[in-house]
C-alpha positions in Angstrom: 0.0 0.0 0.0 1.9 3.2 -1.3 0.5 6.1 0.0 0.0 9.3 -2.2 1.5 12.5 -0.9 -1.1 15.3 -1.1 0.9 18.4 -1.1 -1.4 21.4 -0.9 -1.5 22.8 2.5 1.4 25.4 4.0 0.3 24.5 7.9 -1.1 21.9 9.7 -4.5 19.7 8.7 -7.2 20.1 11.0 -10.1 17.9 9.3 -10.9 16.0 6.5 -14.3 14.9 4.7 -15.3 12.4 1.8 -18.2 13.8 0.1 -20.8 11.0 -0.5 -19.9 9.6 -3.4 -16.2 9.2 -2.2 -14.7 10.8 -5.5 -13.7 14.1 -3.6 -11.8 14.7 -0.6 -11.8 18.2 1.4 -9.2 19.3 3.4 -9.1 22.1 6.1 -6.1 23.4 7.6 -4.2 26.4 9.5 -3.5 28.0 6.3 -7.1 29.9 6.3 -7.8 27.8 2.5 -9.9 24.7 2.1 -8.9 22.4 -0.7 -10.6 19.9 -2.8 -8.9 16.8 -3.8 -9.5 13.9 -6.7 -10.2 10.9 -3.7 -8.7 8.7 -6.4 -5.6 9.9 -7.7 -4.7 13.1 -5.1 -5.1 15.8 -7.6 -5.8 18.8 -6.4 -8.5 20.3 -7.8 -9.5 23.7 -6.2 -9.2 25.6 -3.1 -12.0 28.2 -1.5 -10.4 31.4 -1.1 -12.5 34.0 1.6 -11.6 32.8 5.3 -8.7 35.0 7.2 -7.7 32.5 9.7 -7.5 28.9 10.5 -10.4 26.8 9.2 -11.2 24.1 11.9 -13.7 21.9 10.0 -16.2 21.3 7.4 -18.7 19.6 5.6 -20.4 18.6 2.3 -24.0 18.7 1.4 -25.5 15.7 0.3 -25.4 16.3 -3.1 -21.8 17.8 -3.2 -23.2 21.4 -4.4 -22.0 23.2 -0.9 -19.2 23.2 1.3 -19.9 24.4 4.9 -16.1 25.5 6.6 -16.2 26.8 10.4 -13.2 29.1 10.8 -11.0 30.9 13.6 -12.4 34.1 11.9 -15.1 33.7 13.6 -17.7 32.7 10.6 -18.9 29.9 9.1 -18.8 30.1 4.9 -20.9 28.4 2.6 -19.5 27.5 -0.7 -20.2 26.4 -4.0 -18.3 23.4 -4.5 -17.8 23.7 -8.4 -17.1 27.1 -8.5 -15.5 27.7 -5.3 -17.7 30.8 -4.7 -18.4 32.1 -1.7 -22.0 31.8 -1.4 -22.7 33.2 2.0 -21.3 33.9 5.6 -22.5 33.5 8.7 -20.5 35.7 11.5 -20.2 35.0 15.2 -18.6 36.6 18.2 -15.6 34.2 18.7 -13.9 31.6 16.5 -16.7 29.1 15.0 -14.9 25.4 15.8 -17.5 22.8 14.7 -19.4 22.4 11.8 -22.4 19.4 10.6 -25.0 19.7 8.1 -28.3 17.8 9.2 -29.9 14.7 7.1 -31.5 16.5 4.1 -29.0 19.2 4.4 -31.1 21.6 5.4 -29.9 22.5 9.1 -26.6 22.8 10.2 -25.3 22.6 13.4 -21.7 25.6 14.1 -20.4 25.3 17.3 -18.4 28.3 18.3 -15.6 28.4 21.0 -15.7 30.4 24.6 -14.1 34.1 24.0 -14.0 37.1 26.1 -16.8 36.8 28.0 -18.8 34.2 25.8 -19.4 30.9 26.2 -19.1 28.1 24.0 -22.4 27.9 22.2 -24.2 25.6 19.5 -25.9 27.1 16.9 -28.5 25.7 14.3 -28.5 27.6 11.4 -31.3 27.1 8.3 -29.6 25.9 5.4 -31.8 27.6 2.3 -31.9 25.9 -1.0 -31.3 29.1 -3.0 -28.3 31.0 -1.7 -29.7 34.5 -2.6 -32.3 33.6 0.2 -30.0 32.2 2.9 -30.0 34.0 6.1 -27.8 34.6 9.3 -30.3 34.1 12.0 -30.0 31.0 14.4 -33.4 28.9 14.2 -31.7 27.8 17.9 -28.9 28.6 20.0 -27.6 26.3 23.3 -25.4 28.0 25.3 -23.1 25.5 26.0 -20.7 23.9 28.7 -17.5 25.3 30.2 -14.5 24.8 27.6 -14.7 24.5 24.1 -17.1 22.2 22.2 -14.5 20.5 19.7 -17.2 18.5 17.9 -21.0 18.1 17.2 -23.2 16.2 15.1 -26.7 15.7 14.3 -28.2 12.9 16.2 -30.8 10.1 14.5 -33.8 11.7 12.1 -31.7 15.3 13.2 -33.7 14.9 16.5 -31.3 15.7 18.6 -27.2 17.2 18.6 -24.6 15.5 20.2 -21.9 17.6 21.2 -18.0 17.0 22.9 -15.2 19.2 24.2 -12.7 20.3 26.5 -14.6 19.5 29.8 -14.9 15.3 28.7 -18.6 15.4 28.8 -20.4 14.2 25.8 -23.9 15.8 25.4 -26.8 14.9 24.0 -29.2 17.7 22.9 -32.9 18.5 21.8 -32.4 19.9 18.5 -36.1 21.2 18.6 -35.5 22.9 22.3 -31.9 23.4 23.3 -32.7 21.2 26.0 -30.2 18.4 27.8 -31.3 15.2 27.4 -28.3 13.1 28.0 -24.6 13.4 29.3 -21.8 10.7 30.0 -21.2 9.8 33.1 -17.1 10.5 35.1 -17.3 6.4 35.2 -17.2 5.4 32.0 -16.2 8.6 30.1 -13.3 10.3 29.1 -10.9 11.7 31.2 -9.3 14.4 29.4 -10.5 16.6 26.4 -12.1 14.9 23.6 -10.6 15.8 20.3 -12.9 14.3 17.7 -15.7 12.3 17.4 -17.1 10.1 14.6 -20.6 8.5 13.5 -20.9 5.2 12.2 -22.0 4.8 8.2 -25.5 4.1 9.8 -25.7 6.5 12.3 -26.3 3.9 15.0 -23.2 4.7 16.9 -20.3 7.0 17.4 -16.4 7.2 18.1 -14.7 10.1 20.2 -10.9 9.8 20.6 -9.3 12.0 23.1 -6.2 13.0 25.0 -6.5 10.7 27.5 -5.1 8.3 24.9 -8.1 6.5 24.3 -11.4 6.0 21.9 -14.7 5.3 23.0 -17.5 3.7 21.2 -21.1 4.8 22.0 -24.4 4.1 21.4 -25.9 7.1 19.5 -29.5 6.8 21.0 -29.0 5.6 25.0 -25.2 7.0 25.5 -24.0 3.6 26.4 -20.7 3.1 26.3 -19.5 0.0 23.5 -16.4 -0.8 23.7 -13.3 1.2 24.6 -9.8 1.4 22.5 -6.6 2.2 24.6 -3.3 3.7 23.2 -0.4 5.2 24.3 -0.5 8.7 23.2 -2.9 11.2 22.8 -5.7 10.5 20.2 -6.5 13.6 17.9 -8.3 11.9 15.1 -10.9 9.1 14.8 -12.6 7.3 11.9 -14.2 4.0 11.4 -14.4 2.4 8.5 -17.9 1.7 6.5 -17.3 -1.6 5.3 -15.2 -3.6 7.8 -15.4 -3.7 11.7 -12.2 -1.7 11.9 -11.4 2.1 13.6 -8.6 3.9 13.0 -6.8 6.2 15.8 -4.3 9.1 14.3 -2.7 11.3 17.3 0.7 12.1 18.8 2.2 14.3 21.4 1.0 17.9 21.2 3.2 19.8 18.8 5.3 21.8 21.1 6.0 18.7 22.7 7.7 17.5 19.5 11.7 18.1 19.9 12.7 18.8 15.6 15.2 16.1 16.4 13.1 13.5 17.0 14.1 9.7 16.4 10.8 9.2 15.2 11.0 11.3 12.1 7.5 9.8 9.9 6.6 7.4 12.8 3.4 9.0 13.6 1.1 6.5 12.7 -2.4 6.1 12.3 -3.4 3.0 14.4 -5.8 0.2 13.1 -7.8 -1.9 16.1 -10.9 -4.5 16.0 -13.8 -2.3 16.7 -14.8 -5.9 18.5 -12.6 -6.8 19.9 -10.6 -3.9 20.9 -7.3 -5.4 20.3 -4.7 -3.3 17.8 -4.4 -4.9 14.2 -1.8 -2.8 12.7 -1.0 0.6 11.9 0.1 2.9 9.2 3.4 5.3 9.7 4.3 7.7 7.5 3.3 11.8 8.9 6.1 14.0 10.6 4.1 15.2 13.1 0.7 14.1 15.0 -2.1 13.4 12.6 -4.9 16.0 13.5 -7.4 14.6 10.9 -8.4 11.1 9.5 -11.4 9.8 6.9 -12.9 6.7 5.4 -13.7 6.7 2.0 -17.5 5.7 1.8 -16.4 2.9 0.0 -14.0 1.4 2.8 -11.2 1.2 0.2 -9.3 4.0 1.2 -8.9 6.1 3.7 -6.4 9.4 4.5 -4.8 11.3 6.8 -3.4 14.7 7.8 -1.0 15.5 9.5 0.8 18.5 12.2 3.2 18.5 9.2 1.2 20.2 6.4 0.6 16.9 4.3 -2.5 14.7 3.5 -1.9 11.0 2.9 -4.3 9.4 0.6 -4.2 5.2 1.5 -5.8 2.6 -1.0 -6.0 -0.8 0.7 -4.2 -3.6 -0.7 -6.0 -6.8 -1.5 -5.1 -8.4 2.1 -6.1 -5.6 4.1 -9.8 -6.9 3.7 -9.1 -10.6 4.7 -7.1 -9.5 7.8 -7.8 -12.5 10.2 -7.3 -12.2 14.4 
């Protein structure tokens, strides 16, 4: 498995998202400029040009025609995919962190970090279908918990918002109300920040990998805690693959905990493990730095992964990767 060198970005990744049909790839990183990506061959095939600051996230409509992108510039941009045109802006008070659209693409959830005096909040924005009609008003807004929300996503039938940050607490939300419904408990949850957070292909449950160098597998409806994936470094990045029982951990020291001189120059690896049986199957080495962002390809044949040093690393599975036996 030879990976392909994506060479686009002039800082550090921060997230990465397969549209649906797995053909493109978009990347978001420090460098204030999202990027497309052929998911096949690594060919670059556009970037959106608009935010002035780091863009922590994104996400793709159903039907690839927009791009979401939640930036330290405190707005979230919609984008025309094709074109790359800025199609609107919605502007915030503090750096928006989070971004999700709903099932049917028209909500999305922005989650936008604590400054000054704010507090992290959740926003739920109305996606409308023709961009000259879009507005900035929030149909709903949950002030949220101390810390930063790093993550949130739309719950099953977009009934409710799960949310995850700095404070280790997952959330479960009423989309309709703003109110609480769930939280994890100190028992069985994480103990440090959670970094990232991923749903299943069926939406049935999710992943959340944090610095307390683990992943945790939940139940998306009831909060239950599945199955648990230890490491031994911080965990920044989580995916799980569509096709096969497998998740993938990406993650590394912090970066100014990296000395230049390293030994392990490209041994940051993403790590493979049984989403069964919790037990570590194999891993992939190859970033200079932690790996801030990983993705599955819809298809389960590939996946990628970006990295604290600037590159994305596109993967496609070798034959025996899909008859690997415990």
């Amino acid at each position: 498995m030879r990976p392909i060198l994506m060479k686009g970005h002039e800082r550090p990744l921060t997230f990465l998202k397969y549209n649906r049909d797995g053909d493109l790839l978009f990347s978001c990183a420090k460098d204030h400029t999202p990027t497309v990506w052929f998911a096949d061959n690594g060919e670059r095939l556009g970037t959106y040009r608009g935010h002035n600051g780091a863009v922590w996230s994104c996400d793709v409509s159903r039907d690839s025609l927009r791009l979401v992108t939640a930036s330290a510039d405190q707005t979230a941009k919609l984008w025309n995919v094709q074109t790359g045109a800025q199609l609107f802006s919605f502007n915030f008070g503090s750096p928006a962190r989070s971004v999700d659209f709903s099932v049917g693409d028209k909500l999305a959830v922005i989650t936008t970090d604590p400054f000054m005096e704010l507090s992290s909040a959740i926003h739920v924005k109305r996606i409308a279908k023709d961009p000259s009609e879009q507005i900035g008003e929030s149909v709903l807004v949950i002030k949220g918990p101390q810390g930063r929300i790093n993550r949130a996503v739309w719950g099953p039938l977009n009934k409710t918002i799960i949310s995850a940050g700095e404070d280790a607490v997952i959330r479960i939300w009423d989309s309709e109300t703003g109110k609480l419904l769930e939280e994890s408990d100190k028992e069985n949850g994480h103990r440090k920040t959670i970094t990232s957070l991923c749903k299943s292909a069926d939406g049935s449950h999710f992943l959340t990998g944090s610095l307390d160098k683990s992943a945790k597998l939940w139940d998306i409806r009831s909060l239950t805690l599945i199955k648990t994936y230890v490491t031994e470094r911080p965990v920044n990045a989580v995916a799980m693959s569509p096709l096969l029982d497998h998740v993938v951990l990406g993650g590394g020291q912090d970066a100014s905990a990296v000395t230049t001189t390293d030994h392990r120059a490209g041994k940051f690896e993403a790590k493979f493990f049984d989403k069964i049986l919790q037990e570590e199957i194999g891993g992939v080495k190859g970033h200079f730095g932690p790996i801030n962002a990983l993705a599955f390809n819809p298809d389960g044949k590939s996946f990628s992964s970006g990295g604290e040093d600037g590159y994305v690393r596109l993967h496609h599975f070798d034959a025996d990767y899909f008859n690997i036996k415990i």
